[in-house]
N, C-alpha and C positions, 0 to 999 in steps of 0.2 A: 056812701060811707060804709054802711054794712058791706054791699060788693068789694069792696076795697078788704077790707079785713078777712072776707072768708078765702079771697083769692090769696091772700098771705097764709092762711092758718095751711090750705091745699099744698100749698108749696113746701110748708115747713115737712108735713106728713110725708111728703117724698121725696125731699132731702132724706130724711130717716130711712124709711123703705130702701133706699139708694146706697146707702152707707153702712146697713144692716148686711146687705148681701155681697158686698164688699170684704167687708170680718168675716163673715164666713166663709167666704171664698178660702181666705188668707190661711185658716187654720184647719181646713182641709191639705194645703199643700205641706204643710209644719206637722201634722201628724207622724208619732215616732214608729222608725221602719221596724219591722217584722223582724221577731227572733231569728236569729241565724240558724238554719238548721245542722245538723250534727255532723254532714258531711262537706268536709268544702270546699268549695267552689275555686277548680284549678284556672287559672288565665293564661290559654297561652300565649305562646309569644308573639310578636306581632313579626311578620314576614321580615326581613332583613333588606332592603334596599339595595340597589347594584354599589359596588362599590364600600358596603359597611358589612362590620363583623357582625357575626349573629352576636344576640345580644342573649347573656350568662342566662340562667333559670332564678325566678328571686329568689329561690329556696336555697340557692349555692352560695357560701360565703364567700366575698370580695377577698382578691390575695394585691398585695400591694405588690409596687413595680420592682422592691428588694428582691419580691419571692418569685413572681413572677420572670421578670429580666426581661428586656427591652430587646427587640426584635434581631436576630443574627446573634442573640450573645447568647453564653450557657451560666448555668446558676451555678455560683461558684460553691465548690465542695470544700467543705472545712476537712484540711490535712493535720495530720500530726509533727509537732515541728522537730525538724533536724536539728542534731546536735554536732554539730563538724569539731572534730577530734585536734586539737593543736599537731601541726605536720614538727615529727624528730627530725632534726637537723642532719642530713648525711654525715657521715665521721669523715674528715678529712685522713688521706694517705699521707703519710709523712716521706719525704724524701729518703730513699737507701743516704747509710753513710757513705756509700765509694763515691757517690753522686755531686756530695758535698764537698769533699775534701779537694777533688778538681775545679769545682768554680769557686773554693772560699780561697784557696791558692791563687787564684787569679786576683782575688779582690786585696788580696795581701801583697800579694806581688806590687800592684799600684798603690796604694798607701804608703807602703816602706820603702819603697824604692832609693827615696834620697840619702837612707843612713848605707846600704851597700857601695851605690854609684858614689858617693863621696869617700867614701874608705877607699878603692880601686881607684878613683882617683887618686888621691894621694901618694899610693902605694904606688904610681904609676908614673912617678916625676922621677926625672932623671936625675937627679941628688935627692937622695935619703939622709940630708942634715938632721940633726936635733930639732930645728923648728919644726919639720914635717912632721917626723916621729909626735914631738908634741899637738900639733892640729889632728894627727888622728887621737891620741887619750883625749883631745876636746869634744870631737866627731863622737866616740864612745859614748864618755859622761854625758854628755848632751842627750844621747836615745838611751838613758837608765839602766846602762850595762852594770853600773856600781863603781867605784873605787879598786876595791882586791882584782874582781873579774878584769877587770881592763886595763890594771897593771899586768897583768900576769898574761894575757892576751899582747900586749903590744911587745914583751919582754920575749915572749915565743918568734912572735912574726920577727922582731930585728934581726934575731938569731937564725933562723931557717932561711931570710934572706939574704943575710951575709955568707952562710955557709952554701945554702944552694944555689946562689946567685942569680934567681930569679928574676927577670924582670918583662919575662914578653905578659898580656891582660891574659892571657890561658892560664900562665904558669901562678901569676898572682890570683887569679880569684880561685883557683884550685887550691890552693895554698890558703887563704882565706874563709873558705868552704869548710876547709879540715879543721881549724882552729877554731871557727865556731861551733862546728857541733861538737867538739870535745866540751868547750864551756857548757854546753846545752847538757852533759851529760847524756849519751844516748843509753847507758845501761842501765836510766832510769824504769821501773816497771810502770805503764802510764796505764792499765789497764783499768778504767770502773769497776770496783768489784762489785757485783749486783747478783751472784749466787743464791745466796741464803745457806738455812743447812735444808735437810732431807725434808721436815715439816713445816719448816719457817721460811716467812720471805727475805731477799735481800734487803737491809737498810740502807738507806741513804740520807743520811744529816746532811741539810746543806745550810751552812752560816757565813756571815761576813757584816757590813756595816750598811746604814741607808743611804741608799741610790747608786750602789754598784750594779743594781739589775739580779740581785738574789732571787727573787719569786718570778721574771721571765726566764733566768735559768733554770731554774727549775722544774717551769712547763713545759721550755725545749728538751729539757733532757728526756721528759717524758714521752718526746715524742721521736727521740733519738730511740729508745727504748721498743716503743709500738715497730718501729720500723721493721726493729728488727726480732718482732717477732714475740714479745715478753707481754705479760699483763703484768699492768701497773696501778696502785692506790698511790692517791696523793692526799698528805695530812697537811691542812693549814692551819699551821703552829702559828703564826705570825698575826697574833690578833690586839696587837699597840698599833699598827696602821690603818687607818679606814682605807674600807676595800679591798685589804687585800687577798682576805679570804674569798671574794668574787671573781678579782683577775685570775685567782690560781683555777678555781673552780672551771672558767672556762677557757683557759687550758685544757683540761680533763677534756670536758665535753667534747671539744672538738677532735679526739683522735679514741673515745668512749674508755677513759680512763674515772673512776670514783674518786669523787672528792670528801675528806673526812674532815669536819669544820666544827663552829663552837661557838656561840655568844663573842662578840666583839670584845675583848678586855677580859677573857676569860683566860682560865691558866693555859700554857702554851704545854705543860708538861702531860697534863691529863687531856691535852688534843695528841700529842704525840704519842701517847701509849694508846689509845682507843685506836687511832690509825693503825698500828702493828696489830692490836688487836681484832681488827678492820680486815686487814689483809692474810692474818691467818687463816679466818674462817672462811676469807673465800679463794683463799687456794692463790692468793696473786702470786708472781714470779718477782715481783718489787714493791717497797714501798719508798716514798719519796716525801723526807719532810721538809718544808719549807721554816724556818723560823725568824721567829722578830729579828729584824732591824738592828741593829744597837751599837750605840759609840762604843769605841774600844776604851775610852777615858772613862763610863760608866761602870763603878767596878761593881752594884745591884745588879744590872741591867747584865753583866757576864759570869755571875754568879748563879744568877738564874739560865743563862743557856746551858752551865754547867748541870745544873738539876735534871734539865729537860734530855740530855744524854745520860743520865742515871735513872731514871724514870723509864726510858725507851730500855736500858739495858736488860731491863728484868725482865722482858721478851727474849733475852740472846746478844750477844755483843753486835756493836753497831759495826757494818762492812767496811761503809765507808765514810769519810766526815768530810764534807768537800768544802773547800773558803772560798769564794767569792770574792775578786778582787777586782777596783776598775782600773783598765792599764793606762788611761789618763793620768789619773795621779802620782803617779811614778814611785819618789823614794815615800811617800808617805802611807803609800800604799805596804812599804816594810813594816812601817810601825803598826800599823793595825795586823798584820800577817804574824809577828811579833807576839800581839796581847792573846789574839785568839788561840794560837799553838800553846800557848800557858795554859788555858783552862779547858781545852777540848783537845785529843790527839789528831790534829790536821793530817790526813793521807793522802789530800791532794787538792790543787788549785785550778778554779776554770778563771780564766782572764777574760774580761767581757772589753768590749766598745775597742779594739785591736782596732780598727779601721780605724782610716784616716788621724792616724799619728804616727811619726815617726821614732816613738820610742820604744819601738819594739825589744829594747835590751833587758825591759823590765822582766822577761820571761828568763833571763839569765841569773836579774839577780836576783827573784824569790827563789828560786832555787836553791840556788848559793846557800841566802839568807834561813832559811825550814830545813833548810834537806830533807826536802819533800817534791813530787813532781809539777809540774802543770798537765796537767790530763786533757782539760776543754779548751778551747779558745771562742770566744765570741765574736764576729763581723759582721753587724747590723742591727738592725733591727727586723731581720725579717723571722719567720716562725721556722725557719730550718737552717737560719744561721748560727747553728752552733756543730763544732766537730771534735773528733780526739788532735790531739796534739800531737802531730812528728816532728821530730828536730832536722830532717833533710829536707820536708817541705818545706818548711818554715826558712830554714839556712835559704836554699834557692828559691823563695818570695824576697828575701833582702835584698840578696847581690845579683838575682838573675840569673837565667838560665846560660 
């Protein structure tokens, strides 16, 4: 029993002994390392493998793949940004007038065609009864020659036929030819006046009703104008229509004429005098006023264009006042030619939308009716359809060469 017990107590003793040198083992290895000393300790790099990049220094800061840029590409440079300058639009060249009057002749010649070739007809039957006689005064009033004019036209023609005995198609549309352009008046002076005096520009009023094509005449004329040769300001008087101060404006632009405008519904008078004022100081050879719209039955509405020609006077007397008429409308187109000549001195008429109709007589009897000229004629719609007005061209566009 004792054997037994001391053989236990041995063993406990070197369990301990055994387990002692174990801990101390342990905390020999856990001992804290050695202050750093002052200088320190560089690592270099480890060799680089076939095939890999050497690898950066730690000391180098890391650049990202922004900065750096991915193989084959370049880092892109911050530029300063372009400003691209809005491109001016070329000025358009306006057609010479000799240029116009040869194809707008053409284009008149086919529109009116039917009021000549029915007259020569007629004129060309071998009995000249009273019926006939009467289907041409129908033939007349029908293309808005008037009443007076076409009596007085058919009372010529019976006459010259009876006594000259006329009847081969030469001797009649010769005969024809003459009696219209006497109605046309050719001693009329058809001339635009667009002068001015020695330090002022030439004025040009131009008035009429809405939707005769007032503010497209206008831009045409302007560029009737450039054609040949003149610098032009254009005043848009007309500020009771939306837009229209716009249309005219590019007008201008496109042949580099100045547009002089105003608040929408602002007075047309104090646009109209800034305009002349406009174009004195810079020297223009024309100015060109567009003005409102307006029923001839409105007697405000032509009281006020009256203003707006007394306003512009105090610049210098106005050159020219031109009415606008559309030759569609025929006799009604007198009544409005009519109201306007009362309150402004009309010196001369442009007749717009002349194509395609056959009423080309109306150019005979505004005339008549103002004794006043027609100066412009209009045929289209295109930006150089407009031209002066001669009474031989016009005669041979009716009845033909």
């Amino acid at each position: 029993m004792e054997i037994v017990i001391l053989a236990v107590v041995i063993a406990l003793v070197a369990v301990g002994l055994i387990s002692g040198l174990v801990v101390s083992s342990r905390k020999k290895k856990q001992l804290p390392p050695s202050a750093p000393s002052s200088t320190p300790t560089i690592t270099p790099p480890a060799e680089p493998r076939v095939g890999e990049e050497p690898e950066a220094p730690r000391d180098e800061a890391r650049r990202t793949i922004e900065e750096v840029g991915l193989p084959g590409t370049e880092v892109p440079v911050e530029e300063a940004p372009v400003v691209i300058e809005p491109e001016t639009p070329a000025l358009e060249v306006p057609e010479p007038t000799a240029g116009r009057l040869v194809r707008l002749r053409a284009r008149l010649a086919r529109s009116q065609n039917s009021l000549g070739k029915g007259l020569l007809t007629l004129l060309s039957r071998d009995n000249l009864d009273e019926d006939t006689w009467e289907e041409i005064e129908d033939t007349l009033l029908t293309a808005d020659v008037g009443v007076a004019p076409t009596q007085e036209l058919v009372e010529r023609l019976r006459e010259r036929v009876r006594v000259l005995g006329t009847r081969t198609p030469e001797g009649l549309r010769a005969l024809l030819r003459e009696e219209l352009i006497t109605l046309l008046g050719p001693d009329f002076d058809r001339t635009v006046r667009t002068e001015g005096g020695e330090e002022t520009p030439g004025v040009v009023l131009v008035v009429g009703v809405n939707g005769t094509g007032k503010t497209t005449t206008t831009g045409k004329l302007a560029r009737v104008l450039v054609a040949d040769g003149r610098s032009v300001v254009l005043g848009a008087a007309d500020t009771f229509r939306a837009a229209a101060a716009d249309q005219l404006q590019t007008w201008g632009e496109r042949v580099g004429a100045r547009t002089v405008r105003g608040p929408e519904g602002g007075d047309p008078a104090s646009i109209a005098f800034d305009a002349v004022k406009e174009g004195i100081a810079e020297g223009a050879d024309v100015v060109l006023i567009d003005t409102a719209g307006r029923l001839h039955t409105k007697t405000g509405l032509m009281d006020e264009l009256g203003k707006v020609k007394r306003v512009v006077e105090k610049h210098g007397p106005l050159d020219e006042i031109l009415l606008v008429l559309d030759a569609t409308t025929g006799q009604n187109g007198l009544v409005q030619a009519r109201v306007f000549a009362e309150v402004v001195d009309i010196s001369g008429i442009v007749l717009t939308k002349l194509d395609g109709t056959a009423k080309g007589g109306i150019v005979i009897a505004v005339q008549r009716e103002l004794g006043v000229p027609v100066k412009l004629i209009g045929l289209g719609e295109g930006p150089d359809d407009l031209a002066p007005f001669e009474p031989g061209a016009f005669v041979d566009a009716l009845i033909g060469d």
